[in-house]
C-alpha positions, 0 to 999 in steps of 0.5 A: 145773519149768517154769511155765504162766501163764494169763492171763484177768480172768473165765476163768482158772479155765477156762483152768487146768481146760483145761491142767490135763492138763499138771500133770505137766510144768508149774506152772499158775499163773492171772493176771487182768491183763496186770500181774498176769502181769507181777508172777507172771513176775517172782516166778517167775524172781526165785525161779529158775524158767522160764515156758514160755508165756503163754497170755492171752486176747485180751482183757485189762482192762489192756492190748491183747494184743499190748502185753501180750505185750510186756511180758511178753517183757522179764520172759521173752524166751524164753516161748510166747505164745498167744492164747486167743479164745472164738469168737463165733458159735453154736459153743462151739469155741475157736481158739487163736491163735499168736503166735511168740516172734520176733514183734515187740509191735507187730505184729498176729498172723495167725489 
C-alpha cells in the first residue's frame, strides 16, 4: 500500500485527522521535521514500499520548504509534494499549495 507522509513539527496529528479518509488507500504516516521525513522515506522504500506524496506544512523547524522538498525528492523522486499553509487571517480556511513534482528545489511555488 502506497504511504502518505504528513509532515508538521506542532499539527501533524491534525494533518493525519485531516487525510485520515484516505486510509483505505494510503498508510498515514506523521513526520515533525524535514529530516524526520527524511529518515520515514528512507525506511519506507528500504522496506519496498512507495511514498505517493508529501504533504508538509509551509513551515518547518529544520529547513525551508522548498529545501525540504528537495531532499525529500532525492529519497523519492517520483512522490507528490504539497504544501499545507494555515491561513492567517480571521478565516480558519486552509489553502493547499501545489508544488509539481518537475519543479525544481530552488524554485518558489506560485499559490
Amino acid at each position: 500500500m502506497p504511504a502518505l507522509v504528513l509532515v508538521s513539527a506542532e499539527r501533524a496529528e491534525f494533518l493525519a485527522d485531516e487525510f485520515g479518509r484516505y486510509r483505505r488507500d494510503y498508510e498515514v504516516h506523521t513526520a515533525t521535521s524535514t529530516s524526520e521525513a527524511e529518515t520515514l522515506a528512507g525506511e519506507i522504500t528500504g522496506a519496498g514500499g512507495q511514498v505517493a506524496m508529501f504533504v508538509s506544512e509551509s513551515t518547518l523547524p529544520d529547513a525551508p520548504v522548498m529545501e525540504a522538498f528537495g531532499r525529500w525528492r532525492s529519497v523519492v523522486p517520483t512522490a507528490r509534494r504539497l504544501v499545507w499553509r494555515r491561513m492567517s487571517h480571521a478565516s480558519s480556511t486552509t489553502l493547499p499549495c501545489c508544488a509539481p513534482a518537475s519543479r525544481p528545489a530552488s524554485s518558489t511555488p506560485t499559490c
